[in-house]
C-alpha positions in Angstrom: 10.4 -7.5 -5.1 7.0 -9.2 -6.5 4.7 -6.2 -7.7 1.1 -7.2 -7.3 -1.6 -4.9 -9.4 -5.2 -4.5 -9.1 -7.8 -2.4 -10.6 -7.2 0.7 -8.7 -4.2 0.2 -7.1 -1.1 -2.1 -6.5 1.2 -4.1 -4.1 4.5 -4.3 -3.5 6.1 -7.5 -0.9 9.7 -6.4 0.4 11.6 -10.0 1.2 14.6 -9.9 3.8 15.0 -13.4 4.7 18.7 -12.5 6.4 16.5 -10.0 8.6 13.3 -12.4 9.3 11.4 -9.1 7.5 8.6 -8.4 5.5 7.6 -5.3 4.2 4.0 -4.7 2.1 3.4 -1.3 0.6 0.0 -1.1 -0.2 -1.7 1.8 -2.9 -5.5 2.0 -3.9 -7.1 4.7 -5.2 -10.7 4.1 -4.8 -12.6 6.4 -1.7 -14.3 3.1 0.0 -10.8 1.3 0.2 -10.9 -1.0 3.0 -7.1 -1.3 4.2 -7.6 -3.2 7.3 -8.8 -6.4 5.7 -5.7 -6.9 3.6 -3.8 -6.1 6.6 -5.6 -8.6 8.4 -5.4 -10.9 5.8 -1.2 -10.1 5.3 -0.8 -11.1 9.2 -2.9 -13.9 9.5 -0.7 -15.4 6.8 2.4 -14.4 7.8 1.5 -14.8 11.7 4.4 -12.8 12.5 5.8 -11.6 15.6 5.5 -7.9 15.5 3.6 -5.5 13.2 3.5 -1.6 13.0 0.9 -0.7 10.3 1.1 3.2 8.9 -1.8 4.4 7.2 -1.6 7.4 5.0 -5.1 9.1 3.4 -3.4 10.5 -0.1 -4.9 13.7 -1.4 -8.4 14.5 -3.1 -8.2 12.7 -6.1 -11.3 14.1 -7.4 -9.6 17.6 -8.1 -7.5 18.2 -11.2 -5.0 20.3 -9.7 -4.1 17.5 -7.7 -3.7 14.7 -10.4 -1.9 17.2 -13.1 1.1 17.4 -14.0 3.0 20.3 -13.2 5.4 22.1 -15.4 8.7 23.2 -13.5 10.3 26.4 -14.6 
């Protein structure tokens, strides 16, 4: 599994050759992130047959309660 990291976020590429399947997992932190264009980019390389993109806004970073750890009794 090739882990890719960039200032604010990472990449991971999940490889099943035996399936014809390829699987990105995508994570940035920064508020102006621009998701589509790597996307774009992915399947313009890949070219593949079929894609089904999910897109998932994490929480508001910008509060601490969010980004703490918390302590489990």
């Amino acid at each position: 599994m090739p882990l890719v990291a960039f200032n604010g976020g990472h990449m991971t590429v999940h490889v099943f050759p035996e399936l014809c399947y390829i699987s990105a997992d995508v994570f940035n932190c920064k508020e102006n992130a621009t998701p589509e264009s790597f996307f774009n980019s992915f399947r313009n390389y890949f070219n593949p047959e079929m894609t089904k993109t999910t897109l998932l806004k994490r929480g508001d970073f910008c509060s601490d309660s969010n980004i703490k750890t918390k302590l489990l009794d």
